[in-house]
C-alpha positions in Angstrom: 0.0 0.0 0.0 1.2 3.4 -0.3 3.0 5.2 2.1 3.5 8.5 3.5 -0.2 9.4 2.8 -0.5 13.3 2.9 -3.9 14.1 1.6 -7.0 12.7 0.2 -8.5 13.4 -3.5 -11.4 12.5 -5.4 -10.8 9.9 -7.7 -13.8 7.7 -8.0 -14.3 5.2 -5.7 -11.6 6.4 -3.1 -10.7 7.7 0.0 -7.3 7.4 -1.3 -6.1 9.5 -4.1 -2.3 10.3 -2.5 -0.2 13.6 -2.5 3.1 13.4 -1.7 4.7 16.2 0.4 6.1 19.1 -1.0 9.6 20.8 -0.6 10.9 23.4 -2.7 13.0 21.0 -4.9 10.2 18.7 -5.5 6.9 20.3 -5.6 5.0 19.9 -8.6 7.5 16.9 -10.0 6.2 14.2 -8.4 3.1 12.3 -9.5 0.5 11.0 -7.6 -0.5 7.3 -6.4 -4.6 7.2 -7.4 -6.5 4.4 -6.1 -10.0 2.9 -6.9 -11.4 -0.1 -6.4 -12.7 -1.3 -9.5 -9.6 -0.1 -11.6 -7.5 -2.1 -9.0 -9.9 -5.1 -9.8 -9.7 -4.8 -13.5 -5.6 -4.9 -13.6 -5.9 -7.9 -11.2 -7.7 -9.7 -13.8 -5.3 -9.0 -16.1 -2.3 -9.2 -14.0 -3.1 -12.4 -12.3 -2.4 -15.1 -15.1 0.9 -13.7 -16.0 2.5 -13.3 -12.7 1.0 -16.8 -12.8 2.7 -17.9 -15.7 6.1 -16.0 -14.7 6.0 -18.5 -11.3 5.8 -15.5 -8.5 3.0 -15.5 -6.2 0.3 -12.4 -7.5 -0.4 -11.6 -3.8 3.6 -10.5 -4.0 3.3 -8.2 -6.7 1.9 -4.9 -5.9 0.8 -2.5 -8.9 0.3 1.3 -8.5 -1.0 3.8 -10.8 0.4 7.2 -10.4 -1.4 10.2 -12.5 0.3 11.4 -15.1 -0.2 12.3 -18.6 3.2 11.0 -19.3 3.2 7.4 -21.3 5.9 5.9 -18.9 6.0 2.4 -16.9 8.3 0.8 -14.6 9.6 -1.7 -11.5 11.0 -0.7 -8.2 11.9 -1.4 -5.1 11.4 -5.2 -5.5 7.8 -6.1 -6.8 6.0 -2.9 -7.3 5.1 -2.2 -11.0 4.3 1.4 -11.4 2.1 2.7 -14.7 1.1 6.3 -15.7 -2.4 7.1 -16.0 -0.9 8.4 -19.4 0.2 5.0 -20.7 -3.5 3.7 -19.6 -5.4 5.6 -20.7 -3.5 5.3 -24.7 -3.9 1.5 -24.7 -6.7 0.3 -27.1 -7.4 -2.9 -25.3 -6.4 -5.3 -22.8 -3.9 -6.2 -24.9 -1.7 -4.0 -25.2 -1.9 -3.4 -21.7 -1.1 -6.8 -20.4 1.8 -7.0 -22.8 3.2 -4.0 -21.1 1.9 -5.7 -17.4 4.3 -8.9 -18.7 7.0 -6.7 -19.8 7.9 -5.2 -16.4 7.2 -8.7 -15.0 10.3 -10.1 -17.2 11.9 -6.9 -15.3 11.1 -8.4 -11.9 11.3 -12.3 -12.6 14.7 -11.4 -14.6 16.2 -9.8 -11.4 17.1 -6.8 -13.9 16.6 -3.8 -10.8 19.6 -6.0 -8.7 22.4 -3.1 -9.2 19.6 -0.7 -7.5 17.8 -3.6 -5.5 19.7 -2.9 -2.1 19.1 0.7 -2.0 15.5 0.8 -2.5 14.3 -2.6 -1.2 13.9 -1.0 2.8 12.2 2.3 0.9 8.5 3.0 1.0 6.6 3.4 -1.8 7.1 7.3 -1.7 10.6 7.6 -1.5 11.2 4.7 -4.2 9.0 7.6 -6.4 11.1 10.2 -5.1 14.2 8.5 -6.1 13.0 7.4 -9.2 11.2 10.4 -10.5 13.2 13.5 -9.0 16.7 11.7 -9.0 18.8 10.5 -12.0 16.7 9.4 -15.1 19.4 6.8 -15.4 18.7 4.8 -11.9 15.8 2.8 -14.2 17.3 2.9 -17.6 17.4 -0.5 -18.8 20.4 -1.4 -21.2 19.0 -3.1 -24.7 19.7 -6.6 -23.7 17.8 -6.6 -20.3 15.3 -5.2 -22.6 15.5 -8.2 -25.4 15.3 -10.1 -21.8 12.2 -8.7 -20.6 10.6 -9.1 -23.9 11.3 -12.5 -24.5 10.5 -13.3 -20.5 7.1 -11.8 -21.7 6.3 -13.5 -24.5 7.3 -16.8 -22.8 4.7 -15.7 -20.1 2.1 -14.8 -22.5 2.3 -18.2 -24.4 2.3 -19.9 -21.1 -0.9 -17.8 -20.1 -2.5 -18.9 -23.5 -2.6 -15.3 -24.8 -1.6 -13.5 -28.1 1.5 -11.1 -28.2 -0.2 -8.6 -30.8 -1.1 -6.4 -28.3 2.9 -5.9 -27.3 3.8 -4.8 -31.3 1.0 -2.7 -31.4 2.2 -0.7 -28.3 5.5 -1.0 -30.0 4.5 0.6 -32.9 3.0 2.9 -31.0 6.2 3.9 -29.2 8.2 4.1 -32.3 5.6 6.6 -33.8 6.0 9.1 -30.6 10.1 7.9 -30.0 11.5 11.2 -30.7 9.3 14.2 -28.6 6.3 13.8 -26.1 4.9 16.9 -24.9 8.1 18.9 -25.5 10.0 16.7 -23.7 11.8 13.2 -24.6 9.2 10.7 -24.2 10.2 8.9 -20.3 9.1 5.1 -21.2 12.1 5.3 -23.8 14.2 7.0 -21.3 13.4 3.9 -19.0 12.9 1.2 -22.0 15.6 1.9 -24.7 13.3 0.8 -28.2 15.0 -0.7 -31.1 13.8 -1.9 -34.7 15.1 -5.3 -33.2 12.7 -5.9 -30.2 9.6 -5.1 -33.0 11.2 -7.9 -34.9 11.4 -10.2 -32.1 8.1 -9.8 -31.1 6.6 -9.9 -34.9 8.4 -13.2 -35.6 7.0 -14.7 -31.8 3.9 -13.5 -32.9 4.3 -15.9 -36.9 5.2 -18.6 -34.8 3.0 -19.0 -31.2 0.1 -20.9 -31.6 -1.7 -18.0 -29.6 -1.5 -15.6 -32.1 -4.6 -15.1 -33.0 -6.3 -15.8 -29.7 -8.7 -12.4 -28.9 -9.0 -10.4 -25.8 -12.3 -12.3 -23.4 -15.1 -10.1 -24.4 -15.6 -9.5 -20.2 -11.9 -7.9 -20.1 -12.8 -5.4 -23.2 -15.8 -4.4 -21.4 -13.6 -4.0 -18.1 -11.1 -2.3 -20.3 -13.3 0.4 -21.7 -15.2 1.0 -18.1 -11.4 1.7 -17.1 -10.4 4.0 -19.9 -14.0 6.0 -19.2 -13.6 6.2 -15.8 -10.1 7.9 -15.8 -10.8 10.2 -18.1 -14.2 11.4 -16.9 -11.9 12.1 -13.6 -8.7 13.3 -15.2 -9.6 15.1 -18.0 -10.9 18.5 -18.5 -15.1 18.7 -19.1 -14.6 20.0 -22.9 -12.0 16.7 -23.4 -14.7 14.5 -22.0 -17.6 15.6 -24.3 -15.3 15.4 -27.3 -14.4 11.9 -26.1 -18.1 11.0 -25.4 -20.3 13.4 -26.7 -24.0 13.6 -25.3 -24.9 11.6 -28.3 -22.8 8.6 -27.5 -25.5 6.8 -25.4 -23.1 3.5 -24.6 -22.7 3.0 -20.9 -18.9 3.9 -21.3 -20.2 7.4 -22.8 -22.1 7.5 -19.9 -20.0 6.7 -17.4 -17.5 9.5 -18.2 -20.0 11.8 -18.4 -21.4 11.4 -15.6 -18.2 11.3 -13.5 -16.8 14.7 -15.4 -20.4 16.5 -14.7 -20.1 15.6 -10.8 -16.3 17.0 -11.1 -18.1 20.4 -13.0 -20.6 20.4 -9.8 -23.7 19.8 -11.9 -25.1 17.5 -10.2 -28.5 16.7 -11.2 -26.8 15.7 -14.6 -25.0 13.1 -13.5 -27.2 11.5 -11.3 -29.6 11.4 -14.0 -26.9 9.4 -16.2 -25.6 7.2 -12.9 -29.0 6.6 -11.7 -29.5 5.0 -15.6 -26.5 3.1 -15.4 -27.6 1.2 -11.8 -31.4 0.9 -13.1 -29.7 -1.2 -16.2 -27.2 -3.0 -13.8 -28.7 -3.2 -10.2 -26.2 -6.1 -9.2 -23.2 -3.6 -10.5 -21.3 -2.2 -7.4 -19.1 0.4 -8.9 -21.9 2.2 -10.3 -23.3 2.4 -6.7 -20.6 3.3 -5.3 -20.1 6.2 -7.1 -23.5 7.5 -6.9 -22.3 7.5 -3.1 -19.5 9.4 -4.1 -21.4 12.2 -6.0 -23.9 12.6 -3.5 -21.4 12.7 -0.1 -19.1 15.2 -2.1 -22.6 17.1 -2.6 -23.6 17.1 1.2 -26.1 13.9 1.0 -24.2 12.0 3.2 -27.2 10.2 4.4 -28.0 9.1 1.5 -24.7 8.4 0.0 -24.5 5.8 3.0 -27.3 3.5 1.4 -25.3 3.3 -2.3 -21.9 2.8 -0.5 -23.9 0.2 1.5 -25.4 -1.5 -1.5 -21.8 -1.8 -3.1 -20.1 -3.4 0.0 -23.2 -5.9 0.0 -22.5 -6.1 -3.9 -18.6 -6.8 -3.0 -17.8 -7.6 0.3 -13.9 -8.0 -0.5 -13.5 -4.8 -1.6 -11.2 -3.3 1.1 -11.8 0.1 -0.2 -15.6 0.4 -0.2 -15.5 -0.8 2.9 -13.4 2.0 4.1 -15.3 4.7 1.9 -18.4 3.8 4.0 -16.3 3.9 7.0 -15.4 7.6 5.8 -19.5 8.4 5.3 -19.9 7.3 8.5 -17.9 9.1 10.4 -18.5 12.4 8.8 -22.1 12.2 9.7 -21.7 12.9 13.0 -24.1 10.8 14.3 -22.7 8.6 17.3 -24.4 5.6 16.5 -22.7 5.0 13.5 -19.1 5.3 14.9 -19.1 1.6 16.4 -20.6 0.4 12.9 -17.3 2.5 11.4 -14.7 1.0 13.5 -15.9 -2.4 13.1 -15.5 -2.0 8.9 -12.1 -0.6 9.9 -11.2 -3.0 11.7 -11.9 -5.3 8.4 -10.0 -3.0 6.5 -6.5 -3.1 8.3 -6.6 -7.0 8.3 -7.1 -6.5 4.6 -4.4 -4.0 4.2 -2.7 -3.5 6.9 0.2 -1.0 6.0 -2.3 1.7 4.3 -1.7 4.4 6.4 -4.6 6.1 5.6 -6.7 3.1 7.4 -5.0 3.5 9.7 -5.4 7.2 10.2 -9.6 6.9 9.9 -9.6 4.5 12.4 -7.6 6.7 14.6 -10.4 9.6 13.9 -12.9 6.7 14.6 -11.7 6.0 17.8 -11.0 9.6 18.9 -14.9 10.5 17.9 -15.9 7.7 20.2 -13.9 8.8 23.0 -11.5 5.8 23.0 -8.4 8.2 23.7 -6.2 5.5 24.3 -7.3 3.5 21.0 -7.2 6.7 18.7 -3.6 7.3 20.0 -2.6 3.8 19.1 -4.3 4.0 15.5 -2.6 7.3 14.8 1.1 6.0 16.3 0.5 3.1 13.6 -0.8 5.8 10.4 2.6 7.7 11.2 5.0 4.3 11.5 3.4 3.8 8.3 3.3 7.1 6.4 7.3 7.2 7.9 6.5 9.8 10.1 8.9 8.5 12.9 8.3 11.6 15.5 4.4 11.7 15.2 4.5 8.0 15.6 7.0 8.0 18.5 4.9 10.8 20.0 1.2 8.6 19.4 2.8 5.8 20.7 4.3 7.2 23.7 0.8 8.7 24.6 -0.8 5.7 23.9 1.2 3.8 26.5 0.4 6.6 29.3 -3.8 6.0 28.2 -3.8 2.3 27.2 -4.3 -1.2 29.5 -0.7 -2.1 30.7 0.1 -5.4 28.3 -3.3 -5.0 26.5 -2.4 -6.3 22.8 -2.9 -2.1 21.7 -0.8 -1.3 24.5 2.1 -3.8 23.2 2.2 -2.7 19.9 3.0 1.1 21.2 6.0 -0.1 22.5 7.2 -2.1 19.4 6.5 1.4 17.8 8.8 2.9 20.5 11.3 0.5 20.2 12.0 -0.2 16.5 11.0 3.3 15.3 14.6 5.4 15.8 13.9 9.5 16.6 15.5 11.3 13.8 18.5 13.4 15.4 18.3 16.5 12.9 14.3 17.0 14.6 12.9 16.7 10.6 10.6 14.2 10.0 10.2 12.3 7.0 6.9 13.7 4.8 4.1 15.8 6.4 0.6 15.8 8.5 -1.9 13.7 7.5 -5.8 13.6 7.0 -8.8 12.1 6.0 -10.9 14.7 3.9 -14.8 14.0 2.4 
């Protein structure tokens, strides 16, 4: 999960869009890490078989999307595959995304990231982006044959997954045609992934001889894909971009998706309910449409009844960790003390789920506090700084956790591990900034 989390954005289906903190050599360079349940769902599907097929375990692999216009991919800091919301949002079809998914993979199962491995392996997520993104462009540059490696580690993985390799030439091609400027600026995935005439050979020649050539995307993973590709735009691109994209007369629910995501960004509300409200009457058992109706109408000030869609779509998907803690967040803000024991109880699901997101972590800690559990909230907080790497504001939780908790009570133990493995920094900095859950 990611790390350091400074401050909460809208991106559908989130409490968890992260900044990462600011300081005067860094601000405005450094992409953010968006989360959303149903995007994370959708690359899971995709992801799954060929971390399969490349012998590592899927729950091992983390993959994080960081918002960026930028077409630009890579591995760090052990198993994390980072993509841009730029590369996304420019694939046509599974496809050519999973070939990119397998490509890093031959990265990882290749051990290519070795000469870097020991610096950023005890990293979090943020300061592997730091490194990556603010320091040398050449910490990730691959050298040609580790890139002939990863390709042919890829194409082994996608035969052994039972799935065609067109969809890495037509990215290919696609890099080749935008190789020399991107935006004004040489384009970073060739930075990262040197591209020769010789790697489109490779692949075109795999792709005369594998018996999976011709084998199509599953129909359920093109409609996942274009939910995907609608979704991030309607929340990353301007209004005007949108209706070009998907103009009023394009009546599919993709079209209608993004629209009604970019008119709740725009503030016009009874717009996009009308189009979200269309999209749940023609797929009631859909929880991502529900839960973004909760979404539109808690960001509006109905958080009453934003608790009934978000309610719906945890019924709809009860493993969704993040649902779970987006009605956690609608809870809380409702300032109704009844519902705080019903919020700390789908926390408390959530941090067995994903127990290093800091930002659970941090709503519990509001949780607690609301409900007058001093002891408790100082605890939850201690464990949303050890996490964001925050070592004084987690020494400083913990310690007053231990003066308010149970002597020995399990809360009261894990204050004192924080004490004792989390080191005081002896310049008085801290590593990032204050946190916060926002609506």
């Amino acid at each position: 999960m990611p790390k350091r989390i400074i401050s909460l954005l809208s991106l559908a289906a989130l409490v968890a869009a992260v900044l990462f903190p600011p300081s005067p050599s860094r601000a405005g360079k450094l992409p953010s890490i968006i989360r959303d349940a149903e995007i994370e769902t959708t690359i899971r599907q995709y992801t799954t078989p060929i971390f399969k097929a490349a012998g590592l375990n899927a729950n091992a692999v983390h993959v994080y999307l960081l918002q960026s216009d930028e077409i630009n991919s890579f591995v760090a800091g052990g198993m994390n595959i980072f993509l841009y919301t730029g590369l996304l949002v420019r694939t046509q079809r599974p496809g050519q995304l999973i070939a990119v998914l397998a490509h890093e993979t031959g990265h990882i199962a290749g051990g290519h990231l070795a000469r870097i491995q020991q610096e950023l392996n005890n990293q979090n997520i943020v300061d592997i982006i730091s490194m990556v993104l603010v320091g040398p462009v050449s910490i990730l540059k691959y050298t040609r044959t580790m890139e002939a490696s990863a390709d042919a580690a890829a194409l082994t993985f996608l035969d052994r997954a039972h799935q065609s390799a067109r969809g890495m030439a037509e990215f290919l091609n696609l890099l080749k045609q935008q190789e020399q400027v991107l935006f004004g600026h040489l384009n970073p995935y060739l930075i990262n992934h040197p591209l020769t005439t010789d790697r489109i050979a490779t692949v075109q020649q795999h792709i005369a001889q594998s018996p999976y050539s011709d084998v199509p995307d599953p129909p359920a993973w093109v409609e996942e894909h274009k939910r995907m590709i609608a979704k991030l735009i309607g929340f990353l691109r301007p209004l005007p971009d949108v209706l070009q994209l998907y103009p009023e007369t394009d009546n599919s629910l993709y079209g209608r998706y993004a629209r009604a995501i970019a008119y709740f960004r725009v503030g016009e509300l009874q717009r996009s309910l009308a189009l979200i409200d269309g999209l749940i009457a023609e797929h009631p058992t859909d929880p991502y449409f529900e839960e973004q109706k909760g979404q539109i109408l808690f960001e509006n000030g109905h958080g009453a009844e934003a608790l009934v869609n978000y309610q719906k779509a945890l019924a709809l998907a009860p493993d969704q960790a993040l649902i779970r803690m987006e009605l956690a967040n609608v809870q809380i803000e409702q300032n109704d003390p009844s519902l705080l024991g019903p919020a700390i109880a789908e926390m408390k699901q959530v941090i067995l789920a994903e127990p290093h997101d800091a930002d659970a972590w941090r709503l519990l800690g509001i949780a607690y506090g609301r409900n007058d559990q001093i002891g408790l909230a100082s605890w939850a907080l201690a464990e949303s700084a050890a996490e964001a790497g925050r070592a004084k504001e987690a020494r400083d939780r913990a310690k007053q956790a231990l003066q308010q908790l149970p002597y020995g009570s399990p809360e009261w133990l894990r204050s004192q591990d924080i004490m004792d493995t989390i080191k005081p920094h002896h310049d008085g900095e801290d590593n990032g900034g204050g946190g916060g859950i926002s609506g």
